[in-house]
PDB file as gemmi writes it, atoms N, CA and C in Angstrom:
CRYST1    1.000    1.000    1.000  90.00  90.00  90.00 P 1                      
ATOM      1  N   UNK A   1      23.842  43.362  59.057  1.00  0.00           N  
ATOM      2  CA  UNK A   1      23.136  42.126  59.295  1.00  0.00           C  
ATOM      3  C   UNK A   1      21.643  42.433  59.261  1.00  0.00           C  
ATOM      4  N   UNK A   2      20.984  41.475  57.738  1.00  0.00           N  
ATOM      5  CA  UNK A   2      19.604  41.819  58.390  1.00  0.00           C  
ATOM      6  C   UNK A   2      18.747  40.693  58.594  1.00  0.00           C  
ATOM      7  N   UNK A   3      18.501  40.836  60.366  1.00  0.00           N  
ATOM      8  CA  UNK A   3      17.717  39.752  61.210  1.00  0.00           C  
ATOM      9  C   UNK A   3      16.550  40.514  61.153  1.00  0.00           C  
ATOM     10  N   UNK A   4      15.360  39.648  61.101  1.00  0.00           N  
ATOM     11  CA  UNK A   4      14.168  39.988  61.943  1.00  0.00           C  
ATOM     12  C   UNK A   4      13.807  39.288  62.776  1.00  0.00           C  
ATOM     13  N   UNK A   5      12.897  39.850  63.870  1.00  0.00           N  
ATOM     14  CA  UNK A   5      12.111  38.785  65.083  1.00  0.00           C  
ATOM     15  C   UNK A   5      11.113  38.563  64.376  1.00  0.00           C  
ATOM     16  N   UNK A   6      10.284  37.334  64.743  1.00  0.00           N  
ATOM     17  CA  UNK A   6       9.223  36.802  63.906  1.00  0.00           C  
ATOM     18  C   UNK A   6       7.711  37.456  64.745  1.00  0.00           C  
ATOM     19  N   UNK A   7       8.165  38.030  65.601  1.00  0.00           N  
ATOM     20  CA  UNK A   7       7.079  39.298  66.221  1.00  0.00           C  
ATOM     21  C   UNK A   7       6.829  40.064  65.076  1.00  0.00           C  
ATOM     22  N   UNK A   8       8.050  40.590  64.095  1.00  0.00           N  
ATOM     23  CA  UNK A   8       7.377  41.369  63.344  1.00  0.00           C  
ATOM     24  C   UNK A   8       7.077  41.054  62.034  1.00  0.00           C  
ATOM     25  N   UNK A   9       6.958  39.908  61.703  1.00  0.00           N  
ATOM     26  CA  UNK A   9       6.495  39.066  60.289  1.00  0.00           C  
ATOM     27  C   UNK A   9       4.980  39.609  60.255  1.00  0.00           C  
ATOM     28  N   UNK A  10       5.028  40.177  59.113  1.00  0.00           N  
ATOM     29  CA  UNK A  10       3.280  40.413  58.539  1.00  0.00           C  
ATOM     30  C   UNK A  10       2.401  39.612  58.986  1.00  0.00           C  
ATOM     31  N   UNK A  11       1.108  40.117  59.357  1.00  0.00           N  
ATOM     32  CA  UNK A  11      -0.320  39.143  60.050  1.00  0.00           C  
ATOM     33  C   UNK A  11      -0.668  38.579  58.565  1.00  0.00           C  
ATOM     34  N   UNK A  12      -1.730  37.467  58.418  1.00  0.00           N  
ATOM     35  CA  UNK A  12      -2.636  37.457  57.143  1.00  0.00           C  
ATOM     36  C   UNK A  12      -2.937  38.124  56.887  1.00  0.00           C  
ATOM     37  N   UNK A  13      -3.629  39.555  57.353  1.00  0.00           N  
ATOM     38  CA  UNK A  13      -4.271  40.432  56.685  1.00  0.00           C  
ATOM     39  C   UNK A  13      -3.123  41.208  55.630  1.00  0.00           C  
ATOM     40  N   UNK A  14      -1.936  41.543  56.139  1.00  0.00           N  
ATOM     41  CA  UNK A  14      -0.705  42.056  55.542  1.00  0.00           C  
ATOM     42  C   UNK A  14      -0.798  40.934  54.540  1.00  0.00           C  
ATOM     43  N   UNK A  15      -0.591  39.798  54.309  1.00  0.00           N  
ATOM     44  CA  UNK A  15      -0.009  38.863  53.581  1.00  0.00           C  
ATOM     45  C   UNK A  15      -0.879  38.723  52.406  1.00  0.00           C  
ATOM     46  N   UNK A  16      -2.110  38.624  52.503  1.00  0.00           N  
ATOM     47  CA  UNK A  16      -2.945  39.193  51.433  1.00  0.00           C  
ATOM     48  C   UNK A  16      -2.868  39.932  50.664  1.00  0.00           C  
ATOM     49  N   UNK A  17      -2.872  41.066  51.536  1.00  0.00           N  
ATOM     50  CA  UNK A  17      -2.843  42.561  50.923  1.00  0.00           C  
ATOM     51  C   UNK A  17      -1.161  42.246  49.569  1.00  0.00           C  
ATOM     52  N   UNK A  18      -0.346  41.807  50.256  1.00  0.00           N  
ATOM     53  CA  UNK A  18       0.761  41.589  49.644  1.00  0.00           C  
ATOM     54  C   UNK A  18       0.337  40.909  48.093  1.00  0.00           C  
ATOM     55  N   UNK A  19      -0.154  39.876  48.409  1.00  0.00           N  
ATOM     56  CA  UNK A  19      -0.575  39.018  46.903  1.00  0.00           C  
ATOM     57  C   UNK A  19      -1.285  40.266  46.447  1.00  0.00           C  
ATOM     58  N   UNK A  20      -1.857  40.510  46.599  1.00  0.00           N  
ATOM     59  CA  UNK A  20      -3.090  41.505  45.115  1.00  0.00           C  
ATOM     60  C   UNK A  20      -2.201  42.710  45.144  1.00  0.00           C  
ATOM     61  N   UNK A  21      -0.716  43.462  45.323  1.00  0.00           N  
ATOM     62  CA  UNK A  21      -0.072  44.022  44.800  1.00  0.00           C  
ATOM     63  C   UNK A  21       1.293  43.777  44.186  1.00  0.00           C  
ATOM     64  N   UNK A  22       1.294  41.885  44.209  1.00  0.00           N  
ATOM     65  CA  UNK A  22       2.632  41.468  43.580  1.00  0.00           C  
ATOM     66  C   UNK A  22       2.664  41.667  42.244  1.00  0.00           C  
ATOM     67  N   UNK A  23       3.932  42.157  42.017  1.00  0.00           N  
ATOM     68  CA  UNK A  23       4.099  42.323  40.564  1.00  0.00           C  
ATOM     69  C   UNK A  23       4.408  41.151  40.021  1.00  0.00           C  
ATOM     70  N   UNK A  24       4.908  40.285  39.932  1.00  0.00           N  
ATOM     71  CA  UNK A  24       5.580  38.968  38.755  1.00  0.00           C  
ATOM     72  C   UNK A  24       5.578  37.767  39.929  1.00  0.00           C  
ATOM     73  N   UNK A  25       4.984  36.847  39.719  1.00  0.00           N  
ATOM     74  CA  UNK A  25       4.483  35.122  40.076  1.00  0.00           C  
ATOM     75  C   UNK A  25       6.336  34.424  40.091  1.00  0.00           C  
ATOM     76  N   UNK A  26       6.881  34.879  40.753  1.00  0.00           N  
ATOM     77  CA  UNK A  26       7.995  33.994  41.207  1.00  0.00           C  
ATOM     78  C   UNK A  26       7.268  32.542  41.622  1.00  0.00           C  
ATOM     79  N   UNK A  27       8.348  31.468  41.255  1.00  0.00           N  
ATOM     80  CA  UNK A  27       8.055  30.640  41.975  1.00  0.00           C  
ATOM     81  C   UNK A  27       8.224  30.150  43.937  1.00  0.00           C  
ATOM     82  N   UNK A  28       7.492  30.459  44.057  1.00  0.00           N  
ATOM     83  CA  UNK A  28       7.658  30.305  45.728  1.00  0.00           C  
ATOM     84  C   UNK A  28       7.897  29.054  46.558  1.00  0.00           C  
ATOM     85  N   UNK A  29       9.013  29.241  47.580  1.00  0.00           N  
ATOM     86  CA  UNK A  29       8.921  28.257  48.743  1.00  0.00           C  
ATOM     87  C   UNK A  29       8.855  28.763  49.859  1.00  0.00           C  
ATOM     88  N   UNK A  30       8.137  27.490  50.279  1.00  0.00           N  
ATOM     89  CA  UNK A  30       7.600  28.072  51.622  1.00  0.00           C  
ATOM     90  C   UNK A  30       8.081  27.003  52.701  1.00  0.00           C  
ATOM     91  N   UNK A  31       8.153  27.384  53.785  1.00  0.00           N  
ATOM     92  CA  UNK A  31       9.167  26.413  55.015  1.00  0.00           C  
ATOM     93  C   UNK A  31       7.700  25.863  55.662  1.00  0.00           C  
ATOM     94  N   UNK A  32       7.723  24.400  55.676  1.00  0.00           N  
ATOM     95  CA  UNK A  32       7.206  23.646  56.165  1.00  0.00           C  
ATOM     96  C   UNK A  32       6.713  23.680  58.012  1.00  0.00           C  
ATOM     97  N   UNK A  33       5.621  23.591  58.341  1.00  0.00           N  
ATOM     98  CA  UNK A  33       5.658  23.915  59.683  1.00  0.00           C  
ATOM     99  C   UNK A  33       5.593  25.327  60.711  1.00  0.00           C  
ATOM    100  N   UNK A  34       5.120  25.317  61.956  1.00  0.00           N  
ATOM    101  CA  UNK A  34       5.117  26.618  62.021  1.00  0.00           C  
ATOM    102  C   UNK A  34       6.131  26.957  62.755  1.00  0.00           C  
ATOM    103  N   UNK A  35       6.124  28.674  62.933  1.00  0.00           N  
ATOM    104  CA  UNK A  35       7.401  29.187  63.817  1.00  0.00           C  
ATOM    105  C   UNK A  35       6.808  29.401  64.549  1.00  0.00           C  
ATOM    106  N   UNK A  36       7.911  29.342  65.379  1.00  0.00           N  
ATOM    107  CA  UNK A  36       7.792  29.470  66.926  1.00  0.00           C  
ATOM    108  C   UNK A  36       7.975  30.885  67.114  1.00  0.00           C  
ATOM    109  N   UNK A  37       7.264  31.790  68.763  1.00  0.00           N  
ATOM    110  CA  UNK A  37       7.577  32.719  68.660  1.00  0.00           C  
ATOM    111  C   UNK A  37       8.825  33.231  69.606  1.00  0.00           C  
ATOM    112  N   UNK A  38       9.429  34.122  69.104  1.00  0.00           N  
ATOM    113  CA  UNK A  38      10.770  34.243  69.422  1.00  0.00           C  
ATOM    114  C   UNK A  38      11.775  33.900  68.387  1.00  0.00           C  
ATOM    115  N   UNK A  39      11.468  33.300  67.590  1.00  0.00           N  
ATOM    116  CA  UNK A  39      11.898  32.913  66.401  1.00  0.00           C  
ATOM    117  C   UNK A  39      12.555  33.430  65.523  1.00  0.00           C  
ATOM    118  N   UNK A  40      13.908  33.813  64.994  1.00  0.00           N  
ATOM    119  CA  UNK A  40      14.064  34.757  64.714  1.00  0.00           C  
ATOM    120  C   UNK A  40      14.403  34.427  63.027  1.00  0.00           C  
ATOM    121  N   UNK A  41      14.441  35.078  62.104  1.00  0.00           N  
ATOM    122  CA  UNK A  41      14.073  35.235  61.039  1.00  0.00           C  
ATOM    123  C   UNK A  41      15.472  35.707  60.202  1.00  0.00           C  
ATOM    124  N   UNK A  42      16.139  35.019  59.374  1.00  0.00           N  
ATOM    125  CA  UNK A  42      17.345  35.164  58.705  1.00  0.00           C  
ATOM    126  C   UNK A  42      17.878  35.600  57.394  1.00  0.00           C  
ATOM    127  N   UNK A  43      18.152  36.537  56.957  1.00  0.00           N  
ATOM    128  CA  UNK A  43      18.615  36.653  55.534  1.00  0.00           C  
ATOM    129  C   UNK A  43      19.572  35.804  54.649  1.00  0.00           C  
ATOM    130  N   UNK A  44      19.749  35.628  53.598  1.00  0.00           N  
ATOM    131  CA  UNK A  44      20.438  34.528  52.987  1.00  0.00           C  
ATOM    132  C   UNK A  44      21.924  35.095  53.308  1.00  0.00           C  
ATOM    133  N   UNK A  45      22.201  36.450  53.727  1.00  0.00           N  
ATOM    134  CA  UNK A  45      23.862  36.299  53.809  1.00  0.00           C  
ATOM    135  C   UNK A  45      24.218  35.779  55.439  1.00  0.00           C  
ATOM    136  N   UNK A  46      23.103  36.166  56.166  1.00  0.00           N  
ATOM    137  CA  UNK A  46      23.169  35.610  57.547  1.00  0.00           C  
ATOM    138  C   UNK A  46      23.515  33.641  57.381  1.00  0.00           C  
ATOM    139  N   UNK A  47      22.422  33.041  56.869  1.00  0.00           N  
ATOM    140  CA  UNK A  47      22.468  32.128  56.718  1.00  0.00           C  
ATOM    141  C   UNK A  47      24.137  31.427  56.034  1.00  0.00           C  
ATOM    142  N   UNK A  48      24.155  32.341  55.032  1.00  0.00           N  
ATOM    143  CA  UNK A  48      26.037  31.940  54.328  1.00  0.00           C  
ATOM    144  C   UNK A  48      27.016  32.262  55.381  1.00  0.00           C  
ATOM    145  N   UNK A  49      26.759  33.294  56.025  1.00  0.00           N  
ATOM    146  CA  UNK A  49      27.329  33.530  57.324  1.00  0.00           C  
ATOM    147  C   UNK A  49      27.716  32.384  57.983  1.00  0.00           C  
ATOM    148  N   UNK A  50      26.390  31.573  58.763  1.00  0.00           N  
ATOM    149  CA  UNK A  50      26.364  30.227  59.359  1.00  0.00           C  
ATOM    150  C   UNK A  50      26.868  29.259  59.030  1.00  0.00           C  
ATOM    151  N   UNK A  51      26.695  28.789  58.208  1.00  0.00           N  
ATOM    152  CA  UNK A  51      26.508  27.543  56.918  1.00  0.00           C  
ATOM    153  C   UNK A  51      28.175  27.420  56.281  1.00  0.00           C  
ATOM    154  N   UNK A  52      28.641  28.534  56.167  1.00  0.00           N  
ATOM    155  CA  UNK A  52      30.248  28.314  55.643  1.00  0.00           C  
ATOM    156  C   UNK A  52      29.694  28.075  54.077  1.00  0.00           C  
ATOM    157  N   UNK A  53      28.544  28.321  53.748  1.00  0.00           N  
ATOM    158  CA  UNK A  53      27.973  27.660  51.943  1.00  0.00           C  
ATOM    159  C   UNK A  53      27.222  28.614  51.753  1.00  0.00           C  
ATOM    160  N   UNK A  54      27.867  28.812  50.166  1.00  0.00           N  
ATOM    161  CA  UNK A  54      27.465  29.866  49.513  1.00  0.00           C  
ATOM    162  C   UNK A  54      25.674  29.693  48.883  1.00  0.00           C  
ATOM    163  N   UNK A  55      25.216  30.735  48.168  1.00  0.00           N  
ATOM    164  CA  UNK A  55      24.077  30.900  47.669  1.00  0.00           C  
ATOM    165  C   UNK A  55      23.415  29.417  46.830  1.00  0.00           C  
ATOM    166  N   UNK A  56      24.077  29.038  46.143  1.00  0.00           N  
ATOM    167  CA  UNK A  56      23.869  28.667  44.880  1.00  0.00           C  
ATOM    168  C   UNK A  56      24.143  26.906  45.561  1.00  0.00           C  
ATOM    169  N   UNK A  57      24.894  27.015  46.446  1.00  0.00           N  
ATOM    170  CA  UNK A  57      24.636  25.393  47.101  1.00  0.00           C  
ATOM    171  C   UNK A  57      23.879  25.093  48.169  1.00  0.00           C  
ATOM    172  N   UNK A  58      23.272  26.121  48.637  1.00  0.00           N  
ATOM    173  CA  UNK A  58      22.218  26.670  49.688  1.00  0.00           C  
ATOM    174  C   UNK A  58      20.881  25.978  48.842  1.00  0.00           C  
ATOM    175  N   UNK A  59      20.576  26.575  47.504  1.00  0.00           N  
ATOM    176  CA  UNK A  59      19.469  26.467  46.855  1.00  0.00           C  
ATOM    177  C   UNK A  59      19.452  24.681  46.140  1.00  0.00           C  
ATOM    178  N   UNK A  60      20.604  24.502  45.767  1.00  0.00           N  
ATOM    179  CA  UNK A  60      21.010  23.096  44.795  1.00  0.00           C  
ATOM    180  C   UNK A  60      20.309  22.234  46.343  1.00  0.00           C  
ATOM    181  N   UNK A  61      20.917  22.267  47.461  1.00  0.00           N  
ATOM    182  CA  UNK A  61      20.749  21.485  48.658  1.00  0.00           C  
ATOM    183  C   UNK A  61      18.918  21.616  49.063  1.00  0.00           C  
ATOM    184  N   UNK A  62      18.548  22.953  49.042  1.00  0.00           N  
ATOM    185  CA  UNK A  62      16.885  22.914  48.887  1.00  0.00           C  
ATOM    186  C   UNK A  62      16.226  21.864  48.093  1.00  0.00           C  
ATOM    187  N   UNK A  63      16.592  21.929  46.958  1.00  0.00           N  
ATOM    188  CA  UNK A  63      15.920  21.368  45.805  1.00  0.00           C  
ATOM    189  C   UNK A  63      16.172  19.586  45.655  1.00  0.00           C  
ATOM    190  N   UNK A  64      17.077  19.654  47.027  1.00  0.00           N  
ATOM    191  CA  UNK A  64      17.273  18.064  46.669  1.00  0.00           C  
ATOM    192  C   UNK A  64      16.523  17.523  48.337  1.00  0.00           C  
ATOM    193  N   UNK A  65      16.405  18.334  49.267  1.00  0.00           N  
ATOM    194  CA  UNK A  65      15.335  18.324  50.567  1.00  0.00           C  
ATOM    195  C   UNK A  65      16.331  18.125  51.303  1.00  0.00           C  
ATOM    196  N   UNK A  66      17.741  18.632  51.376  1.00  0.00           N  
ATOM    197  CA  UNK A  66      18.822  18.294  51.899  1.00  0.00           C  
ATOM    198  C   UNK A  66      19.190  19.662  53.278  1.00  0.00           C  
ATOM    199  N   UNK A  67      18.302  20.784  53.237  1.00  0.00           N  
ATOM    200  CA  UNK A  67      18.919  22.084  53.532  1.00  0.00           C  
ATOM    201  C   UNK A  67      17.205  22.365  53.885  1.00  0.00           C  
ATOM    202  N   UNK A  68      16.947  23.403  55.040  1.00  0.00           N  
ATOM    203  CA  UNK A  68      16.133  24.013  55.505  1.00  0.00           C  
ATOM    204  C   UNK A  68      15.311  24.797  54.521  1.00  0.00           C  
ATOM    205  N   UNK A  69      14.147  24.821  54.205  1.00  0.00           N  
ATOM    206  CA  UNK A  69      13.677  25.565  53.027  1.00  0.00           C  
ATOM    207  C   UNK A  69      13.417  26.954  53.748  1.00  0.00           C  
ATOM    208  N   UNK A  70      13.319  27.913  52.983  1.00  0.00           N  
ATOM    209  CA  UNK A  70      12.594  29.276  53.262  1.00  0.00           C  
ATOM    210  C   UNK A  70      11.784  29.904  53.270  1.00  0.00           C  
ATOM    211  N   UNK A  71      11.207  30.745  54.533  1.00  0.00           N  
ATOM    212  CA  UNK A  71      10.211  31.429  54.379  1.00  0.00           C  
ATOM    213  C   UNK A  71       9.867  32.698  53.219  1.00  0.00           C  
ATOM    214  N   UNK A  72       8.604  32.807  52.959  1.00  0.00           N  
ATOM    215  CA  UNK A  72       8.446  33.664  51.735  1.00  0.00           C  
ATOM    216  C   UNK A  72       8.246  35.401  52.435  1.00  0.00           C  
ATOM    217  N   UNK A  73       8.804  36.205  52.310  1.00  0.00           N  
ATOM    218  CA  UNK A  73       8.356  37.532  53.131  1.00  0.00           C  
ATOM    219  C   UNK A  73       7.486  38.189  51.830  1.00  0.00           C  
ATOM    220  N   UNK A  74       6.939  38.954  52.330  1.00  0.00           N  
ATOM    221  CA  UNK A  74       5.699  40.029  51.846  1.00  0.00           C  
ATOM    222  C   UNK A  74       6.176  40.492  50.802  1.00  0.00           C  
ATOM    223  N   UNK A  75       7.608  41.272  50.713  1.00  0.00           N  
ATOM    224  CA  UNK A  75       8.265  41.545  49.476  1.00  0.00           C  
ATOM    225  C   UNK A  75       8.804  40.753  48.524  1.00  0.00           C  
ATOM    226  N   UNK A  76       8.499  40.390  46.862  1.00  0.00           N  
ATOM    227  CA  UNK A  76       8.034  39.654  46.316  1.00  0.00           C  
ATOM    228  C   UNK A  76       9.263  38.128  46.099  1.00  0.00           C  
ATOM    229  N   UNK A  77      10.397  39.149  46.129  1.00  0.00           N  
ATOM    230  CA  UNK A  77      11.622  37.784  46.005  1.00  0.00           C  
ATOM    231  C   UNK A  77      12.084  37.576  47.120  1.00  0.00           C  
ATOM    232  N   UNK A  78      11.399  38.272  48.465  1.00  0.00           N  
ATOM    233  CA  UNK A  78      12.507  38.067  49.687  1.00  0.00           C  
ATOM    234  C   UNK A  78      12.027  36.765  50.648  1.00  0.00           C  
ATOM    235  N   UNK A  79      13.138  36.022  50.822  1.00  0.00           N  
ATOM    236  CA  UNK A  79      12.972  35.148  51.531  1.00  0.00           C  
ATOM    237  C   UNK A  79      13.835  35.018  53.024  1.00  0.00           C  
ATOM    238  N   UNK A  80      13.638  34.173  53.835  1.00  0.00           N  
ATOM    239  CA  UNK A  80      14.280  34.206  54.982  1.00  0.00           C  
ATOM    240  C   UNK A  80      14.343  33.255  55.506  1.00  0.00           C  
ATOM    241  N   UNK A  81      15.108  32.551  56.376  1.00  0.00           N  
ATOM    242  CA  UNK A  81      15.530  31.295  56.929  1.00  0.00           C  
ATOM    243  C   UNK A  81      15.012  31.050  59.071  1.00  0.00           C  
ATOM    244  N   UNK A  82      14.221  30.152  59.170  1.00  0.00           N  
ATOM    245  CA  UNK A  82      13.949  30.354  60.599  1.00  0.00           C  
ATOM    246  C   UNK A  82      15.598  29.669  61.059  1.00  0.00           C  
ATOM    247  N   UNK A  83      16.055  30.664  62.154  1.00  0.00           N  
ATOM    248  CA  UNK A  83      17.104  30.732  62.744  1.00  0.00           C  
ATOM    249  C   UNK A  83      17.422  29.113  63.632  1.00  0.00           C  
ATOM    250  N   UNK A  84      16.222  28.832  64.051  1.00  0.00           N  
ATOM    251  CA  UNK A  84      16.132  27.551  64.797  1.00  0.00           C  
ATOM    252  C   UNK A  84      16.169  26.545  63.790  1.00  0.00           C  
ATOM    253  N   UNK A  85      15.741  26.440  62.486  1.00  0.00           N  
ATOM    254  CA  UNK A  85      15.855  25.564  61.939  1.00  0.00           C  
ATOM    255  C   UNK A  85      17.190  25.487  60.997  1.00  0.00           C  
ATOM    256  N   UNK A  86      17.658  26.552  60.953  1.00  0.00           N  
ATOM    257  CA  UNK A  86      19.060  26.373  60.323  1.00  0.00           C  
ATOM    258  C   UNK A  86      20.269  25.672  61.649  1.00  0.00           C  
ATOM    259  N   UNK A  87      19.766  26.160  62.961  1.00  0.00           N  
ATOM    260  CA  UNK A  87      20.902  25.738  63.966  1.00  0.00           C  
ATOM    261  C   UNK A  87      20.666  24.326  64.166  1.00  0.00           C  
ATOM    262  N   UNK A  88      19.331  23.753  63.273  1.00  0.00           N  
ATOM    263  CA  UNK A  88      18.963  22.464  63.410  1.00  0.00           C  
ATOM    264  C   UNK A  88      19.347  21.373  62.649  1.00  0.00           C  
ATOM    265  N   UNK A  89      19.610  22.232  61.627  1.00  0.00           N  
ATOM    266  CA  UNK A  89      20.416  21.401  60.528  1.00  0.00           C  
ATOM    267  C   UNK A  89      21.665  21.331  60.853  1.00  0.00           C  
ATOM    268  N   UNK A  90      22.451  22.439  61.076  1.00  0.00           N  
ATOM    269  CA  UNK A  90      24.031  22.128  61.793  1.00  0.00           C  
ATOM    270  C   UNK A  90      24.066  21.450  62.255  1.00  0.00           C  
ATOM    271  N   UNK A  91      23.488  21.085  63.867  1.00  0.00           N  
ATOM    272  CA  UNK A  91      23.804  20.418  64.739  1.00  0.00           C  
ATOM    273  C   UNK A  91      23.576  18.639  64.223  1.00  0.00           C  
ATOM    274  N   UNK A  92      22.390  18.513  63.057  1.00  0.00           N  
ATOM    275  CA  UNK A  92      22.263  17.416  62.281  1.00  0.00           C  
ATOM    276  C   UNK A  92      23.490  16.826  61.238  1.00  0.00           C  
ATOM    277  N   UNK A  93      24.349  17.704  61.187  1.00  0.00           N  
ATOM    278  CA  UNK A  93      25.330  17.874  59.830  1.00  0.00           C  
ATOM    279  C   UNK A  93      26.225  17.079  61.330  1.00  0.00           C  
ATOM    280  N   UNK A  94      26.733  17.604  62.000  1.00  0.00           N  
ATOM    281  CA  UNK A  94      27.488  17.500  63.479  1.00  0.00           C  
ATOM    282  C   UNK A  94      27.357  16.125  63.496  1.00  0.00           C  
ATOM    283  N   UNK A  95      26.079  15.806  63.836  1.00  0.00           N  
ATOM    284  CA  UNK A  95      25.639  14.788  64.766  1.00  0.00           C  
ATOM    285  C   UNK A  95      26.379  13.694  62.983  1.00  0.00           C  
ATOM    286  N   UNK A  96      25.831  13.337  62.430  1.00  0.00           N  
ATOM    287  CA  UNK A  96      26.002  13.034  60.860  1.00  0.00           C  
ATOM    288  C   UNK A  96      27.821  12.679  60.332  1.00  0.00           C  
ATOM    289  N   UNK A  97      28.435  13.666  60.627  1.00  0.00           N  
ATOM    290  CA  UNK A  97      29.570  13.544  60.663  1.00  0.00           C  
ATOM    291  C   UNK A  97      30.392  12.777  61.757  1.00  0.00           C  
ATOM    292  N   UNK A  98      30.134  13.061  63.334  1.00  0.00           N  
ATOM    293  CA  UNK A  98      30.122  12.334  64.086  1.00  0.00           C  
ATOM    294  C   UNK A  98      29.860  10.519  64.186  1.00  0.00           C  
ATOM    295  N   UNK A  99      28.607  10.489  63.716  1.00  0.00           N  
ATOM    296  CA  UNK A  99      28.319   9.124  63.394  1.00  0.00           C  
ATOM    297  C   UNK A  99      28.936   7.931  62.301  1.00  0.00           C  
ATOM    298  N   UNK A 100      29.478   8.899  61.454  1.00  0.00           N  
ATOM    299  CA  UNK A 100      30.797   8.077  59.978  1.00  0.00           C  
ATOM    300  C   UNK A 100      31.856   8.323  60.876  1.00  0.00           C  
ATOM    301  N   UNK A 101      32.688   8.900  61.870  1.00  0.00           N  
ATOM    302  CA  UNK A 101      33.977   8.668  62.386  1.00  0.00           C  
ATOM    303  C   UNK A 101      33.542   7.490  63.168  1.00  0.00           C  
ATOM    304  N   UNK A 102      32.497   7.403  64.357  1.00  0.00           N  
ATOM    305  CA  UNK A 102      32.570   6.471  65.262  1.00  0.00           C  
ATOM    306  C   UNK A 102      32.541   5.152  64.297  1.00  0.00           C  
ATOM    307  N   UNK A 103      31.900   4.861  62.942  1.00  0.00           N  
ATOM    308  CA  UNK A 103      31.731   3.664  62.450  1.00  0.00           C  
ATOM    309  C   UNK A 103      33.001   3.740  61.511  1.00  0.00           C  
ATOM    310  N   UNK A 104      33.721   3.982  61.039  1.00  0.00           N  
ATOM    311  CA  UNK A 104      35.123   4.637  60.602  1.00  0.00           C  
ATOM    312  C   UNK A 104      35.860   3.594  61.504  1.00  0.00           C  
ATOM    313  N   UNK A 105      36.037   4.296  62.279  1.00  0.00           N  
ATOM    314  CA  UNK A 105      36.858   3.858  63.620  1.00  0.00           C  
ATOM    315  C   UNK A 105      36.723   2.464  64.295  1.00  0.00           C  
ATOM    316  N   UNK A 106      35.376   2.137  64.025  1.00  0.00           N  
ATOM    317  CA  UNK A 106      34.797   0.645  64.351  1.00  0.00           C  
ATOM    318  C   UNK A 106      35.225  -0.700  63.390  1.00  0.00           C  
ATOM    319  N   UNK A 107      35.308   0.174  62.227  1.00  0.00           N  
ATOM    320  CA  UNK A 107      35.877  -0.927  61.379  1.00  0.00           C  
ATOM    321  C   UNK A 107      37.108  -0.990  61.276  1.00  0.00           C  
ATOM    322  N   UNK A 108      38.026  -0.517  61.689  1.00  0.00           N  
ATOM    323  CA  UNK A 108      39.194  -0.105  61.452  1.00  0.00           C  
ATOM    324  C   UNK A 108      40.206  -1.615  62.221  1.00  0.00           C  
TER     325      UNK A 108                                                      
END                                                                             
């Protein structure tokens, strides 16, 4: 499993330094908003872990603003998921699903 704490996410000065030795201009996303500290910091198999959803519907669900976007780490393709905001979307998926049974049930 690889977690990080967001204690140890690169300062700006690191993050800089990072751009003027990237090799190839990926297109980047970046997660909206800031983290909190304590925050802990997720890899995409952690996240498939969670999620019960694989890679490739992880990203389709990004691209439609449906799914938590990702943070960009220092190393050039690596990205990572804030832990709070993925348990935020579950509990939204929950709440979501919840809300079509009770009206389900209402019309019934």
């Amino acid at each position: 499993m690889n977690v990080r704490d967001i204690s140890t996410a690169p300062s700006k000065q690191a993050q800089a330094t990072c751009k003027k030795h990237r090799r190839s201009r990926g297109a980047a996303v970046y997660a909206s908003g800031p983290l909190e500290a304590g925050d802990r910091l997720l890899a995409m198999q952690e996240v498939e872990r969670m999620t019960s959803a694989k890679k490739s519907w992880i990203y389709d669900r990004i691209s439609r603003g449906q799914f938590p976007r990702p943070i960009r780490l220092c190393a050039s393709r690596r990205v990572a998921w804030s832990e709070r905001a993925i348990q935020a979307w579950i509990a939204g998926q929950s709440a979501a699903e919840n809300a079509s049974e009770t009206t389900a049930q209402a019309t019934e």
